[in-house]
PLY file of the C-alpha trace (Angstrom):
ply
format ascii 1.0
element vertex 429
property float x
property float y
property float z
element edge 428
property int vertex1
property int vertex2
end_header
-131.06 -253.11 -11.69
-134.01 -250.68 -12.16
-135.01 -251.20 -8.79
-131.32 -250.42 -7.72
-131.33 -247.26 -9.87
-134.66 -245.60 -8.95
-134.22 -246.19 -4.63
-130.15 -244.84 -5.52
-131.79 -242.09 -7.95
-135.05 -241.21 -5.66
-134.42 -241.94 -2.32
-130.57 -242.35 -1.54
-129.32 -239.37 -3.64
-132.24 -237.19 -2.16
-131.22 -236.70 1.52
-134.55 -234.97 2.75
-136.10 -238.37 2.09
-133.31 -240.44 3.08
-133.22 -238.72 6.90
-136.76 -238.80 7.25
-136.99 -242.69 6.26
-133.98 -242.86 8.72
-135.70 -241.14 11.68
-139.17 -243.16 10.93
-137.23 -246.37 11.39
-135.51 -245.15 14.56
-139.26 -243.93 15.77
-140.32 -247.39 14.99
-137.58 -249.45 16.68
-138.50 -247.07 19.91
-142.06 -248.50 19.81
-143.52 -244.96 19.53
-147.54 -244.47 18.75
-148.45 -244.30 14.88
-148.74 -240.00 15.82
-145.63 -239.77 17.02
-144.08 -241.16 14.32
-145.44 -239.83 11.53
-145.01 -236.16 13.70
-141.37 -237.00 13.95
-140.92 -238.28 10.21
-142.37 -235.25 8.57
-141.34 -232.92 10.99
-137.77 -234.26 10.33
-138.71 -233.84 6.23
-140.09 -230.44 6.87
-136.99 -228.95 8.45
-134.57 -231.00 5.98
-136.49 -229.11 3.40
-136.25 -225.91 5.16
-132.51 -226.35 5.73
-132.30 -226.99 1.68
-134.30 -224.32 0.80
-131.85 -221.87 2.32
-129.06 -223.68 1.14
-130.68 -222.90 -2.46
-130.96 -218.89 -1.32
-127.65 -218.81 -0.67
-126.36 -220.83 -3.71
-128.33 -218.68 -5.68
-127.03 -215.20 -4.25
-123.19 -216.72 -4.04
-123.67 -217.85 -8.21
-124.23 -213.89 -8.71
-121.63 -212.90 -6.43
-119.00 -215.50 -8.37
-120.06 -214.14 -11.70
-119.51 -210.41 -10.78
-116.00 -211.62 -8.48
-114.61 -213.22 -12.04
-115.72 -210.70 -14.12
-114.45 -207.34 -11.55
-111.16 -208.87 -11.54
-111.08 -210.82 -14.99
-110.25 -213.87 -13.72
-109.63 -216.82 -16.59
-108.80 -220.59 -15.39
-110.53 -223.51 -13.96
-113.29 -223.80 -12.29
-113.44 -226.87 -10.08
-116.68 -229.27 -10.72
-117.38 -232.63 -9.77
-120.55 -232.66 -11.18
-119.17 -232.12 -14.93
-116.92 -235.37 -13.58
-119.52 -237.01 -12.81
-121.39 -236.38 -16.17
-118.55 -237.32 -18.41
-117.87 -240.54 -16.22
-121.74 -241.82 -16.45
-122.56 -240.54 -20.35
-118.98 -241.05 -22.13
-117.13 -243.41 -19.70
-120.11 -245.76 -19.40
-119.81 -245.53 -15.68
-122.96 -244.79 -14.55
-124.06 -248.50 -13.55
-120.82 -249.05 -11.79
-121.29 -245.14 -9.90
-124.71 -246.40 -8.76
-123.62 -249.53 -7.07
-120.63 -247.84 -5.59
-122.62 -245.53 -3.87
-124.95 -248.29 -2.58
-121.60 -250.50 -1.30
-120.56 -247.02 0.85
-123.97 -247.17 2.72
-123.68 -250.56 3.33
-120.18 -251.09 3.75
-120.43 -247.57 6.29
-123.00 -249.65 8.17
-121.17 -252.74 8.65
-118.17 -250.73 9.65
-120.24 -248.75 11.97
-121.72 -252.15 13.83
-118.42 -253.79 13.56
-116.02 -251.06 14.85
-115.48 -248.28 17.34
-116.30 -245.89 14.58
-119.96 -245.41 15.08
-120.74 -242.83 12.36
-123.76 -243.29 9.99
-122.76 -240.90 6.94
-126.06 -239.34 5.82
-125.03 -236.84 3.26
-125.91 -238.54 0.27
-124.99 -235.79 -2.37
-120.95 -236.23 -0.97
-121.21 -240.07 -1.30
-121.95 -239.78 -4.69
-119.16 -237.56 -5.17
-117.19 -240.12 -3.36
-118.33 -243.06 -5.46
-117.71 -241.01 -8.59
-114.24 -240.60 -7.69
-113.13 -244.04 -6.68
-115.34 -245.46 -9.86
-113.20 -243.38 -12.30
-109.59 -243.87 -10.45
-110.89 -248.02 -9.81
-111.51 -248.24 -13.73
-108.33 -246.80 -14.84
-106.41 -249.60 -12.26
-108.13 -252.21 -14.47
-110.88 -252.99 -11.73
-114.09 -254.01 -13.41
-117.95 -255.38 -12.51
-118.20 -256.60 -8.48
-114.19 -255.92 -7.96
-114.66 -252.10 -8.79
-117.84 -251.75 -7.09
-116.15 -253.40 -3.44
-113.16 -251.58 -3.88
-114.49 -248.34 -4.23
-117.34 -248.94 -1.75
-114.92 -249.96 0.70
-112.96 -246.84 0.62
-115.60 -244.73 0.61
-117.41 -246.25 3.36
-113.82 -246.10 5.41
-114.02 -241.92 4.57
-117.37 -241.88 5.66
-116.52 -243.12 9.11
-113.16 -242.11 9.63
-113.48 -238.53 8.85
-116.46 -237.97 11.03
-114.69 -239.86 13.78
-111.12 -237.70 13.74
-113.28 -234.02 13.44
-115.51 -235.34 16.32
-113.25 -233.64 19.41
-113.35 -230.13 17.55
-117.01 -230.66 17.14
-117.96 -231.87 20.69
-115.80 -228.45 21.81
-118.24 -226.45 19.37
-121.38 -228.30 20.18
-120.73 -229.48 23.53
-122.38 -232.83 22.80
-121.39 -235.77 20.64
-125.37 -236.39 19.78
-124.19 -235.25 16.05
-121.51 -235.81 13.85
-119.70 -233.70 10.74
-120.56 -235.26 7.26
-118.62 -233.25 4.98
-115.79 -234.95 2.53
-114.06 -231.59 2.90
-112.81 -232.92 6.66
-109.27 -232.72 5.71
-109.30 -228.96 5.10
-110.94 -228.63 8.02
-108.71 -230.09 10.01
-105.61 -228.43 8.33
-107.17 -225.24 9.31
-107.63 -226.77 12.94
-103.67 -227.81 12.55
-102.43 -224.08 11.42
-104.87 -222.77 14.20
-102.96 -225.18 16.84
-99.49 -223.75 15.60
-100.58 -219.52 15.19
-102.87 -219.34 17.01
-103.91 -218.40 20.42
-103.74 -220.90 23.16
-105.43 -222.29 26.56
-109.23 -221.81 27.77
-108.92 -217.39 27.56
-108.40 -217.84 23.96
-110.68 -214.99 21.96
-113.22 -216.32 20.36
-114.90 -214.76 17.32
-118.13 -214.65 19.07
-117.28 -213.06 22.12
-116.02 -209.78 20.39
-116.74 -206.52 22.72
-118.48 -203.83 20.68
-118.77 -200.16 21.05
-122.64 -199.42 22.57
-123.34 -197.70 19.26
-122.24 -201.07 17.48
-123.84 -203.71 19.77
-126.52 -204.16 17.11
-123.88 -206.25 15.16
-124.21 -208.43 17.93
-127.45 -210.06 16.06
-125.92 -212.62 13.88
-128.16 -211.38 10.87
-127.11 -207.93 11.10
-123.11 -208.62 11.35
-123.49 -210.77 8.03
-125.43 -207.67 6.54
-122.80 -205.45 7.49
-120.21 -207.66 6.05
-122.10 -209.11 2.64
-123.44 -205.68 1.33
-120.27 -203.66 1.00
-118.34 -207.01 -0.62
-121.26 -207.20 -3.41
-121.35 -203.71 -4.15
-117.78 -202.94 -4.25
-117.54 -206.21 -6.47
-120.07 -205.20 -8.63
-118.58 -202.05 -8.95
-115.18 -203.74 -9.89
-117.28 -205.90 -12.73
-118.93 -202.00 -14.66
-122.37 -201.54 -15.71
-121.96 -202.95 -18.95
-121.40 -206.57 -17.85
-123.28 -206.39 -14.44
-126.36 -205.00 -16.31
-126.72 -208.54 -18.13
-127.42 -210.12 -14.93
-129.86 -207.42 -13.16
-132.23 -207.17 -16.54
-134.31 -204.10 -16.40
-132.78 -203.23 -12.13
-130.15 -200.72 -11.66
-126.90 -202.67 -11.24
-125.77 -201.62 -8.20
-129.15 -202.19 -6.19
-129.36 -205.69 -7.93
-126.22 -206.55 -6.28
-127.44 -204.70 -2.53
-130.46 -207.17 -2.91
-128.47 -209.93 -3.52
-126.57 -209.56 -0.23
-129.88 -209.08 1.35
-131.17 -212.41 -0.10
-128.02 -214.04 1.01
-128.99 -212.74 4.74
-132.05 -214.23 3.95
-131.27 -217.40 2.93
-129.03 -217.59 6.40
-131.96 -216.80 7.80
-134.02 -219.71 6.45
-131.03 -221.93 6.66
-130.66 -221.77 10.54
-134.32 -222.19 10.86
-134.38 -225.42 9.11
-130.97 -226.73 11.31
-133.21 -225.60 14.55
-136.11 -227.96 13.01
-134.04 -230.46 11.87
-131.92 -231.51 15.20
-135.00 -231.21 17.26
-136.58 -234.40 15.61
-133.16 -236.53 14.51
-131.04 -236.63 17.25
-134.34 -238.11 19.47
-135.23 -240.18 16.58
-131.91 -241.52 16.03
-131.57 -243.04 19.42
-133.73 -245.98 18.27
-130.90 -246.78 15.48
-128.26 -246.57 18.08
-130.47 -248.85 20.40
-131.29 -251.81 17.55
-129.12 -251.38 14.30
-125.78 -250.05 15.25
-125.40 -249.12 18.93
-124.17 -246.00 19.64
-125.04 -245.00 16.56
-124.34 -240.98 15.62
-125.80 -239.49 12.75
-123.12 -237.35 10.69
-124.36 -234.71 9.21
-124.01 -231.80 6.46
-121.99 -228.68 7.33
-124.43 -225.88 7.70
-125.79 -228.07 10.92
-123.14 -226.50 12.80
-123.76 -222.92 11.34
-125.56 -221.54 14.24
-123.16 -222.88 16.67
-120.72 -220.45 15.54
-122.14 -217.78 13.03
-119.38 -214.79 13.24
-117.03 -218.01 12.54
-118.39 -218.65 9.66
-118.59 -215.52 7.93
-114.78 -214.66 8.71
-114.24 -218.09 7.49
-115.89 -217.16 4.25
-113.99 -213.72 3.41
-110.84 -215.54 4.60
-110.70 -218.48 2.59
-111.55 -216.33 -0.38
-108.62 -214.32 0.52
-106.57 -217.73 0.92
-107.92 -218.96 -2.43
-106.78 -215.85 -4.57
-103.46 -215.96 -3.20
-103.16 -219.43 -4.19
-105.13 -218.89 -7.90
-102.48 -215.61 -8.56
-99.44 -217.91 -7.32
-99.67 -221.40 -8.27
-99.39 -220.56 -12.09
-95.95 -219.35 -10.96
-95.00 -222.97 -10.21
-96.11 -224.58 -13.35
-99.68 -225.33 -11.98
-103.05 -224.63 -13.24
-104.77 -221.62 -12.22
-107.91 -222.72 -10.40
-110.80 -219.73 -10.39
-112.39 -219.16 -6.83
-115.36 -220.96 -6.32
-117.45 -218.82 -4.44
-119.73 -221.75 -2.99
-116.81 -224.30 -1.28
-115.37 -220.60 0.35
-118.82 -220.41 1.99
-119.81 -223.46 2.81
-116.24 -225.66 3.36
-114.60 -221.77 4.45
-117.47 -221.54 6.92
-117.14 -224.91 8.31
-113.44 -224.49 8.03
-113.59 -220.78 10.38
-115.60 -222.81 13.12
-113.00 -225.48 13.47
-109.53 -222.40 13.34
-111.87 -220.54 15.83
-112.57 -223.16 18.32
-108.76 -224.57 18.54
-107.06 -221.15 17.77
-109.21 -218.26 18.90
-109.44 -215.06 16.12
-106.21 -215.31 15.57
-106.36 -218.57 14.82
-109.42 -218.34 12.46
-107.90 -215.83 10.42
-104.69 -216.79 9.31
-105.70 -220.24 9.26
-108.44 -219.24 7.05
-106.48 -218.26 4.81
-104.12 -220.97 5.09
-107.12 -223.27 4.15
-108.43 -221.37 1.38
-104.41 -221.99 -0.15
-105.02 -225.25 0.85
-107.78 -226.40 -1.16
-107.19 -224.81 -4.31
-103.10 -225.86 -4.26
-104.81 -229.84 -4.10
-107.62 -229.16 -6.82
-103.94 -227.93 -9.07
-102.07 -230.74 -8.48
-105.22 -232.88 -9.51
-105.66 -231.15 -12.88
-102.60 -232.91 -14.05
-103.34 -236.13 -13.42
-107.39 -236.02 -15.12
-105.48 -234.06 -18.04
-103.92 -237.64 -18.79
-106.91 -239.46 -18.12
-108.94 -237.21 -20.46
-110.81 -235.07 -18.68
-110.10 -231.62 -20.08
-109.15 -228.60 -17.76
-111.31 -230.55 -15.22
-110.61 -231.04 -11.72
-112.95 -231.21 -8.12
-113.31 -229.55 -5.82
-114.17 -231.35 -1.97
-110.90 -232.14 -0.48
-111.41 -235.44 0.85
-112.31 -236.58 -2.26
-109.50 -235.18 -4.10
-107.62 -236.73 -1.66
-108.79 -240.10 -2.61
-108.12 -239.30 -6.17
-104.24 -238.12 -5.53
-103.79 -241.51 -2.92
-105.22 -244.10 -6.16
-102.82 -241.81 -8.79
-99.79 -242.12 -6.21
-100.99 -245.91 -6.06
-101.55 -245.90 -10.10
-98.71 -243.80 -11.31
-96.93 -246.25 -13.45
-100.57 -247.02 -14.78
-101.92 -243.46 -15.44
-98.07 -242.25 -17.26
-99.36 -244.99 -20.12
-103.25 -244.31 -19.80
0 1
1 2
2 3
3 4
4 5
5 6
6 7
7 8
8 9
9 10
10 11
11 12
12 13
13 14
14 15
15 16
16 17
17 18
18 19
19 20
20 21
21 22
22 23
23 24
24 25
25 26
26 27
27 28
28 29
29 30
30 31
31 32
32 33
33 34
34 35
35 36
36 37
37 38
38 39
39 40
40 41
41 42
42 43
43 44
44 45
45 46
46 47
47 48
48 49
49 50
50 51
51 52
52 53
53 54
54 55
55 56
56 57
57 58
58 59
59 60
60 61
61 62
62 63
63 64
64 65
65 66
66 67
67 68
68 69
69 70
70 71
71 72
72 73
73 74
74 75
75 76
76 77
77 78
78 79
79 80
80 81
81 82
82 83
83 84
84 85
85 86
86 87
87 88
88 89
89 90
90 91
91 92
92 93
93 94
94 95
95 96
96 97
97 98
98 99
99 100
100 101
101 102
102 103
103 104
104 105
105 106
106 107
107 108
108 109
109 110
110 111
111 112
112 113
113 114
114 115
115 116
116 117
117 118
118 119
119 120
120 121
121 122
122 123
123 124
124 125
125 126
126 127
127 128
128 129
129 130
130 131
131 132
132 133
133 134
134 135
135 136
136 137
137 138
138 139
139 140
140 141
141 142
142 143
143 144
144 145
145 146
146 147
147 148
148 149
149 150
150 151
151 152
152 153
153 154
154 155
155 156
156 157
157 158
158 159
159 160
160 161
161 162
162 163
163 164
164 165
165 166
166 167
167 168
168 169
169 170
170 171
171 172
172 173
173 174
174 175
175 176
176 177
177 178
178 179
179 180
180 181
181 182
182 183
183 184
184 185
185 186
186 187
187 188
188 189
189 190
190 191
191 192
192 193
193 194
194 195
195 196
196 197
197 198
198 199
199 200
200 201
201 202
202 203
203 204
204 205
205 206
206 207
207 208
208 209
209 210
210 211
211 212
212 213
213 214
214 215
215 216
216 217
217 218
218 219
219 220
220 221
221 222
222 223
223 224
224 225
225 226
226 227
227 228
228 229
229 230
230 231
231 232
232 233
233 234
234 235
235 236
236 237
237 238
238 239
239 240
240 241
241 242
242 243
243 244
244 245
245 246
246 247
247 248
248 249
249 250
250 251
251 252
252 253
253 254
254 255
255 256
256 257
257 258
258 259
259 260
260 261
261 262
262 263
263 264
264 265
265 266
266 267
267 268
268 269
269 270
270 271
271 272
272 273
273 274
274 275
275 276
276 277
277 278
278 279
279 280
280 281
281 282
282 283
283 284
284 285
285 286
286 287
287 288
288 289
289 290
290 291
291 292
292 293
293 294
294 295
295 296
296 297
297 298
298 299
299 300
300 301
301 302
302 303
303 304
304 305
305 306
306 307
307 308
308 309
309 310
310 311
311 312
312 313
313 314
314 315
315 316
316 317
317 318
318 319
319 320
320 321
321 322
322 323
323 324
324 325
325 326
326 327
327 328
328 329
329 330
330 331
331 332
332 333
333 334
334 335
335 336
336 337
337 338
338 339
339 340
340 341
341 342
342 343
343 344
344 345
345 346
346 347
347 348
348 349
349 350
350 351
351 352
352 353
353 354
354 355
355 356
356 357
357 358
358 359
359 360
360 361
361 362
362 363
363 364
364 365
365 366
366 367
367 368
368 369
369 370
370 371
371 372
372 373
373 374
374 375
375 376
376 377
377 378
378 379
379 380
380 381
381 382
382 383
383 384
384 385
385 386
386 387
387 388
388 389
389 390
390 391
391 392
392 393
393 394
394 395
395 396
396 397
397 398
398 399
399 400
400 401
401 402
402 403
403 404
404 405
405 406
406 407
407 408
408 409
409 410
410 411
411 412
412 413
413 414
414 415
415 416
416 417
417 418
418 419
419 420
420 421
421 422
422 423
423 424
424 425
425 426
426 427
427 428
């Protein structure tokens, strides 16, 4: 078991390592030269890292910008956390043995599936299986599942997520991407797609559709052509005008010794920054896996396609994703002011799934809807995923998790689909 828990706690939870283990054994199973694959495997580790790196920028910048949002527009409620779900499972539950070995059984059940099946999707974002496991762990245990029966069952159904959502997004991402060399692993898929759905229905339709990225500017705008200087347009007037919202008293805790105001202008600027870093590490990071990955597909599972976190498909798409951001924030207040309204709980913004999932989300309304698309179903999907966080607070009120809830919609899926299944079970738990 301590074997199990230090490769699950030091390799399979850490995806940087994970990927670049994955591309050495595809290097391998291509018969490359001892160079080439140690060039491949830490090449593939270096631009993982890079990719996390400005993932952690960004995080960083979007915790400020969440602080100064709730506090601008005093906001009280919920804020969605799977991690804090995770925590109370493992320490006060007395799940965390059972979590583990779940989130083994969905790498090994996704591979079997994967050889097995038409789905051919490897799931490589470890972080979201564990989220995954977590889920079906908790829901399994309060159905009375205990020791191998929990561990299957919940494996199982992750490992069918981890295929199946990769495989249904696939068309919208071979019309971003133009290839089908890489695959979306996100377990916010569902939102996506409902996006995709509302883009279909409002949107604008056939091949001349207007896409985000193909907006005509002015001559004296065509600078906001570069896709670092449209985000800077766009971030620095939302901090500062937030910030402005949140007063000097408050926002002065969080710049220290800085002027308020130009904390909050450097913040946006880091956030550009960590886009910045971010795309450089995707450009890194495809130009070693996808090559690397064809000796999987060739030995292990054929046809293999690696599925892969969301801000892979930033650059495809950039304007996308930053309408997709201010959007789904839009959507997501609309939903936190009304939902109350209809005996729900009020779930706060959280400024990292509008990024991230909203970003994701804008690329998949702009490809199948045009602008038009983009926007309203942005903000149809930013509705979205904070009406099914609400309807989950209910439900882990019972189970005794206080004013908790998550937050990636696939997952919370899961969650709703075993308390539908459990209901009778969960009214007496």
């Amino acid at each position: 078991m301590n074997v199990i828990n230090f490769i699950i706690d030091n390799i399979l939870t850490q995806a940087s390592i994970t990927i670049s283990l994955i591309a050495m054994l595809g290097l391998i199973l291509q018969k490359k030269s001892v160079g080439q694959i140690i060039s491949g495997t830490l090449k593939t580790l270096l631009g993982f890292q890079v990719l996390n790196a400005g993932s952690s920028i960004i995080v960083g910048s979007l915790t400020y910008f969440g602080q100064i949002f709730t506090a601008g527009f005093d906001m009280q409620g919920i804020i969605p956390s799977i991690e804090a779900i995770n925590g109370q499972a493992m320490n006060q539950l007395g799940l965390g043995r059972d979590i583990a070995l779940t989130f083994l059984m969905i790498f090994i059940f996704n591979i079997l599936i994967a050889r097995l099946t038409r789905w051919k999707y490897i799931f490589l974002t470890g972080q979201a299986i564990l989220w995954m496991a977590t889920m079906t762990t908790v829901f399994g245990s309060v159905a009375g599942l205990s020791g191998i029966a929990l561990i299957l069952v919940g494996g199982f159904i992750g490992a069918v997520f981890a295929v199946m959502m990769p495989a249904i997004a696939q068309p919208i991402i071979y019309k971003v991407t133009g290839s089908n060399d890489i695959a979306l692993g996100h377990f916010c898929t569902i939102g996506y797609l409902f996006e995709a759905g509302v883009a279909y229905v409002v949107g604008e339709k056939g091949e001349n559709k207007r896409s985000i990225e193909d907006m005509k500017l002015p001559k004296s705008f065509e600078f906001l052509q570069d896709t670092y200087l449209s985000v800077m347009v766009v971030m620095v007037p939302l901090y500062v005008i937030t910030v402005l919202f949140a007063g000097e008293q408050y926002a002065s805790t969080l710049s220290g010794s800085q002027n308020y105001v130009i904390y909050a202008f450097t913040q946006s600027i880091i956030f550009v920054v960590g886009i910045y870093v971010l795309l450089a590490g995707v450009r890194l990071l495809l130009g070693e896996i996808v090559p690397a990955f064809r000796g999987i597909a060739m030995k292990v599972v054929p046809n293999a396609i690696p599925a892969l976190d969301c801000p892979v498909f930033f650059p495809y798409s950039p304007n996308a994703v930053i309408l997709g951001f201010i959007t789904t924030s839009i959507g997501t207040v609309i939903a936190m002011l009304t939902l109350p309204f209809f005996g729900l709980a009020m779930i706060l913004p959280g400024m990292l799934t509008n990024f991230f999932a909203g970003g994701t989300a804008g690329i998949f309304g702009n490809a199948i809807g045009g602008r038009r698309g983009a926007l309203i179903g942005g903000i149809a999907h930013g509705f979205f995923i904070t009406l099914l966080p609400a309807l989950l607070v209910t439900i882990f009120t019972q189970m005794g998790f206080v004013n908790a809830t998550a937050t990636d919609v696939d997952t919370v899926t899961v969650a709703l689909l075993y308390a539908w299944v459990l209901g009778p079970i969960l009214k007496h738990f």
